[in-house]
N, C-alpha and C positions, 0 to 999 in steps of 0.2 A: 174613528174612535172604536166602533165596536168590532171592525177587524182589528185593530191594534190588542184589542181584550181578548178576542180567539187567540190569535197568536200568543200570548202571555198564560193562557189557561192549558198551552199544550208543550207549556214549556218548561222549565224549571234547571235552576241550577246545580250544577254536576260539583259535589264534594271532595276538594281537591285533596285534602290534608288526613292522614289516617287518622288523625281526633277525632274531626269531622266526620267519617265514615264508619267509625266504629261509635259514636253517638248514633248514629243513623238506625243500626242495629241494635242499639240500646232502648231507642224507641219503642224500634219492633217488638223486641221482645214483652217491654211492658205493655203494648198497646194489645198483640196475643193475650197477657197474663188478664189485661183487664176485662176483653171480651170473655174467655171464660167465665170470669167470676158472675160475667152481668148474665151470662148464656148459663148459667148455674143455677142463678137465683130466681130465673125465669122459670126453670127448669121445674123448681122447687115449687112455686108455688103454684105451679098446675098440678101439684102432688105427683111428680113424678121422680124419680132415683136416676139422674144422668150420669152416664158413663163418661169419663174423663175424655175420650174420644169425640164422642159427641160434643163434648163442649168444644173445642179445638175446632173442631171442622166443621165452622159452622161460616155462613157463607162469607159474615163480616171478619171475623180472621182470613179468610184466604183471599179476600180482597186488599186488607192491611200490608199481607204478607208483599203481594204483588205488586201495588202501588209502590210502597219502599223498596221496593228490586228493579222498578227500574227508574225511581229517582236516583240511586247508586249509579245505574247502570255498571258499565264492567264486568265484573267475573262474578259479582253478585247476582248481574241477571242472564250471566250466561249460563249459573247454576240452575235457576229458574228455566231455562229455555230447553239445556241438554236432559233437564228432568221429565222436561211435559213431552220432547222429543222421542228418549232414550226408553224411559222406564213405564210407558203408556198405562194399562189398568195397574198397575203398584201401588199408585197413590191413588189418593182418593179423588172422584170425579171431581168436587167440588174445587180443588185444589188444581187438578192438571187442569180444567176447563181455563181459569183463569190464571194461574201459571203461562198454559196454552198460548194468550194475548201477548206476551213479552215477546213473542219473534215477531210478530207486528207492529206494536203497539208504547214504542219507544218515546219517550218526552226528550222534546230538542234542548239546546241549548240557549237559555236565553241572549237575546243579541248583544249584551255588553259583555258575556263569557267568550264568545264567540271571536268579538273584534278582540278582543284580550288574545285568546290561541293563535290569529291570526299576525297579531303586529308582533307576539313573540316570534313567529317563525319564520314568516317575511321582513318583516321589519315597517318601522313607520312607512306612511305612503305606498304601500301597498295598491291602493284603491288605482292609484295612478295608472295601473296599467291593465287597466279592465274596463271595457267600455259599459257593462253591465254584470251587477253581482248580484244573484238572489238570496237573498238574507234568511229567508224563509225556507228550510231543507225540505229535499224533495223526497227526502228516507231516512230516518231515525232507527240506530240500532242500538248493540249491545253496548260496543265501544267506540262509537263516531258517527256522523252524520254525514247527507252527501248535500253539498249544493251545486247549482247549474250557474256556471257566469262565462261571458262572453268577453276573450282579450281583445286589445286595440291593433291587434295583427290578426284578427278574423278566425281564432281559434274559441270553438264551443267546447268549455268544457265540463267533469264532471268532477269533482272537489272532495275527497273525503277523509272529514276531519275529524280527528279524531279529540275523546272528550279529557279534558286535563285528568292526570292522578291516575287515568285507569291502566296505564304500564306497570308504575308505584305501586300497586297495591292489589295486584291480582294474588298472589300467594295468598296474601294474608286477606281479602276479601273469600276468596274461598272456603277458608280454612274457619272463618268467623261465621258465615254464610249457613255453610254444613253443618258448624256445633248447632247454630241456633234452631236449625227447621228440627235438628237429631234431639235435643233438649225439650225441644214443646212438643215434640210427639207429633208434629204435622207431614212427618216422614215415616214409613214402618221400622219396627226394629228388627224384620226379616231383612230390609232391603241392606245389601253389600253395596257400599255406596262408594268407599275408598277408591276404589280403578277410575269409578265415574268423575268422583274430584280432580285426582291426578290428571284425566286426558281433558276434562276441564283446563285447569291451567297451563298443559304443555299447548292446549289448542290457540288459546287467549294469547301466550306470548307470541306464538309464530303469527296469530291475525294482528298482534300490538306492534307487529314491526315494519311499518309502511314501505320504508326501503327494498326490503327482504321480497314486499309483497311487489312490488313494482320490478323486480330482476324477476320472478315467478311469470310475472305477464308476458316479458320480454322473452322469456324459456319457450312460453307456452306457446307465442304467436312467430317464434320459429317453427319449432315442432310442427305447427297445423298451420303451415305457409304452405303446404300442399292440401289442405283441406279447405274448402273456397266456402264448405258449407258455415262453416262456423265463424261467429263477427267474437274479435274481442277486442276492448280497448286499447289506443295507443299510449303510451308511458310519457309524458311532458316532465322532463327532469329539471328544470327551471322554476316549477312550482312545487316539486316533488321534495319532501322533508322526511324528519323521521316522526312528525305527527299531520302531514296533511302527503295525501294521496292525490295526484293530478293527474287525470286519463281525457281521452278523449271521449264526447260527452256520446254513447251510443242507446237506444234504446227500440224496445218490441212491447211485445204484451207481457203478462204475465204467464210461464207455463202453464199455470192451474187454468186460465180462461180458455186453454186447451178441450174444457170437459166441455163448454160448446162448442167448437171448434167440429171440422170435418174427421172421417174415421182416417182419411188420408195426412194429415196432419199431426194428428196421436201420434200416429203410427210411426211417420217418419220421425217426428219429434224425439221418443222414448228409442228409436232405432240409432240414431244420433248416439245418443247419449251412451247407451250400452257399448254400441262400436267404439267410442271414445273414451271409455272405463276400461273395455281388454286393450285397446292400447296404449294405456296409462300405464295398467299394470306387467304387460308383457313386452314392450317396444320400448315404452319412455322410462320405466319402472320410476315413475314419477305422479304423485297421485293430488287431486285438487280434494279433500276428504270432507269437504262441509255438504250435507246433501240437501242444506236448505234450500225450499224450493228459490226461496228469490232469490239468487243464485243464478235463475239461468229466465233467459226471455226466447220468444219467438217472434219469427216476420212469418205470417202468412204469405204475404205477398209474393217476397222473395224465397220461402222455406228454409228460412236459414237460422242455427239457434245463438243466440248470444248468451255468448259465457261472462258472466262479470264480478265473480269474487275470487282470488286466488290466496287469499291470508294465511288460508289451511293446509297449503299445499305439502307435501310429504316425499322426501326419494324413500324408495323401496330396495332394499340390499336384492342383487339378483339370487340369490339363493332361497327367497321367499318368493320371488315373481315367478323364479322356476317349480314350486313347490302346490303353486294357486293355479298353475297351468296342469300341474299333476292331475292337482285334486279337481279341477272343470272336467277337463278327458276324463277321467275317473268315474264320476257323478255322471256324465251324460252317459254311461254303459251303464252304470249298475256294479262297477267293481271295488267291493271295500275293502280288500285288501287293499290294494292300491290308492285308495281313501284314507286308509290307516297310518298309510307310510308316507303320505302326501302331508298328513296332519301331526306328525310326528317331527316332520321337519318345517312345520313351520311354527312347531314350539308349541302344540298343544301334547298331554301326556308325560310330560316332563318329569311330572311326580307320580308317583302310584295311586293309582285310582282302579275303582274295582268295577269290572269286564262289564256289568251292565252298565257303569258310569261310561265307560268307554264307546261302547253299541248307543250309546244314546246319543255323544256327540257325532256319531257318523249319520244316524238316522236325521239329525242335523242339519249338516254339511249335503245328505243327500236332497233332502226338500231344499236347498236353498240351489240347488244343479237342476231341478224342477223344469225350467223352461230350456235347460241344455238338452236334458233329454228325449224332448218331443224336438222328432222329425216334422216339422212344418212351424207352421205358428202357432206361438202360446199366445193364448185369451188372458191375460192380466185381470179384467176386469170381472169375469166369473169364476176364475181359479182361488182365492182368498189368500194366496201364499205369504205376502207379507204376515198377517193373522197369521196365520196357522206358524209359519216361525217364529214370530211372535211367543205362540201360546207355548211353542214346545221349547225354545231358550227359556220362558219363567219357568217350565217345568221342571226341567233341567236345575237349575236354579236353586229354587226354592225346594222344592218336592223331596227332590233325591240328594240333595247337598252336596250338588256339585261345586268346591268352593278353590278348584283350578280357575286362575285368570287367566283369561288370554293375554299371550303377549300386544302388546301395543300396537304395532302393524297392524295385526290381523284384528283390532279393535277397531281402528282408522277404516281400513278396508269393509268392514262388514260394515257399519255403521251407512257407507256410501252404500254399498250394495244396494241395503235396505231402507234407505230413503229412496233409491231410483225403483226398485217393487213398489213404494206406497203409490210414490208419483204415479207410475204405471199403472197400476189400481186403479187410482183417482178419476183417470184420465179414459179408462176403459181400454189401453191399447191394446192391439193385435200386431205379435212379432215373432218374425220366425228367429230368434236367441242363438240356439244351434247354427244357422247360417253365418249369424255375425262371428260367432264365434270359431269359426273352421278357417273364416276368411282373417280369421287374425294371423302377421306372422308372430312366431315368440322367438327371442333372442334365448339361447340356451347358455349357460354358464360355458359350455365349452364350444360354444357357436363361435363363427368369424365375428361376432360385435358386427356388423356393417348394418347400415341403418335401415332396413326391412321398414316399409309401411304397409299397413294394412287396407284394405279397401273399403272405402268407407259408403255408406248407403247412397 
């Protein structure tokens, strides 16, 4: 009984219908509206003159805000997650702390929505061919959940289903999502939020398309059929739909338990990964672009990293893979010419912008080549580089109005860059960068195409 009440307290039902979904956010907004007033009159009778700000962001609005994002789940709380990810000190602590929670902190599907998604897809009788099914998900996210069940032919698998309505209604969840945080003020009116929407929803649809993501795996676990370091799951098309994902059930630790972990381990770990970022982008010009960490596990044991999301994955036109190989060689000398003309073609400078707007995305571009440019190992963990470009893209930003978007690619791309810098922060590794990166081959636009691999750590 009182696990049957856990279970039920971490659960709740996923709002299939946009009536449903757009009441949801009608809530919201009034439940905002009324902490104000109460956060007001509190305010008031301590004799004080509260700023409209203050009232808003105060801790029980930004818990309101977030519990309702991710009872939606969807693209409501993937706005919540690319926020607290993307746009770090912009918003307010109070707000991204608990924002923050949404990449973890998912409520499942209750178990009658669940066999509902199920017998629509499979069809009645399903159970039949499962010697055991864990009803109880073992990961709860934005748009689906995973469970673990065992077929009556000895296959362990990993199951991820996805939650009704959230395909339906990513557009227009966003778009509702954004007016409502833009309207109560619990977003800045500095921040440019637009770009962040749109790669919002182009992200959403290509993770909404379990199909899509299941030919990505199969891509992938070609491509790195010479790379023995890396575990990814197998594709079971039998159970595989366009709302439940069937893989083979694989598992490690999490990357972050890495920060105990050996300096040998880091090391190798975040070497992994870079070496398989340049040859994403220069060999496969095909990019997996979500840098969440749960995304990737590791085996001690065996040192080997397992890759296990592929929703976001992305091709790369070669004439941008050629342009991102410019600008690395580039960065790691010191040469902004050739920085300039690297950034030129990969669609930044488009429009007229003025010479110190210009000096400043190179100055850029340069600290993010930071660890290309040290001959030996870079120390991630005492260098601050994620921070520091961090601080100089809002400065960029904000400061000097800079109000060129990057094209879409090179959004996807940097975004990964700069979650695999935090990781590596996190984690305190030591890499020699510059090495992975000499040992990559690149396919040039006017190269024989024949399929170059890189050597990997």
């Amino acid at each position: 009984m009182n696990e049957s009440d856990k279970k039920q307290n971490n659960s709740s039902a996923v709002p299939g219908g946009r009536l449903s979904r757009l009441a949801k956010l009608g809530s919201l907004a009034t439940g905002v509206a009324g902490g104000m007033l109460a956060e007001g009159a509190r305010q008031l009778a301590k004799g004080n003159r509260p700023k409209a700000s203050e009232m808003l962001l105060t801790p029980g609005n930004a818990k309101r805000v977030a519990e309702q994002l991710s009872q939606l789940r969807g693209a409501a709380m993937k706005v919540g997650q690319l926020m607290s990810m993307d746009t770090g000190d912009v918003l307010p602590p109070e707000l991204t702390e608990i924002l923050g929670r949404l990449r973890s902190d998912a409520k499942s599907m209750p178990l009658s929505q669940l066999a509902k998604v199920l017998d629509d897809n499979w069809g009645k009788g399903w159970n039949l061919k499962f010697k055991q099914f864990s009803f109880e998900p073992v990961a709860a996210a934005s748009i689906g959940q995973v469970h673990s069940a065992h077929t009556k032919d000895g296959r362990h698998l990993a199951l991820k289903v996805q939650y009704p309505g959230v395909r339906e209604s990513i557009d227009s969840d966003v778009d509702n999502v954004a007016t409502l945080l833009r309207i109560s003020g619990l977003i800045p009116k500095s921040l440019e939020y637009k770009p962040l929407l749109e790669d919002a929803k182009q992200q959403l649809h290509c993770e909404a398309d379990y199909e899509q993501e299941a030919r990505w795996i199969k891509q992938y676990r070609e491509l790195l059929a010479d790379a023995p370091e890396f575990i990814l799951p197998e594709v079971y098309d039998d159970f595989t739909t366009p709302n439940v994902l069937a893989m083979s059930f694989v598992t490690g630790s999490p990357i972050e338990a890495l920060e105990q972990g050996t300096q040998e381990d880091r090391d190798r770990a975040i070497s992994l990964l870079l070496a398989l970022l340049f040859r994403e982008i220069f060999e496969f010009r095909l990019i997996q672009t979500d840098p969440n960490f749960a995304n990737y596990q590791y085996d001690s044991e065996t040192k080997k990293l397992i890759l296990l999301d592929f929703g976001a994955t992305r091709e790369y036109p070669a004439a941008i893979a050629d342009a991102y190989y410019q600008m690395m060689q580039a960065g790691s000398v010191g040469d902004r010419d050739a920085m300039q003309d690297a950034a030129e073609k990969i669609g930044f400078f488009k429009a007229e912008i003025k010479a110190e707007q210009r000096e400043a995305v190179i100055d850029l571009f340069q600290q993010a080549c930071e660890p290309l440019s040290v001959d030996g190992v870079y120390d991630f963990g005492s260098s601050k580089l994620a921070q520091r470009i961090k601080d100089a893209g809002m400065a960029l930003s904000m400061e000097q109005e800079y109000w060129h978007t990057p094209p879409a690619d090179a959004l996807f791309l940097h975004r990964k860059l700069g979650g695999l810098y935090l990781l590596a922060a996190r984690i305190k590794a030591r890499v020699n960068v510059r090495e992975l990166f000499l040992a990559t081959q690149h396919h040039s636009v006017g190269g024989t195409g024949e399929n170059i691999t890189a050597r990997m750590p």
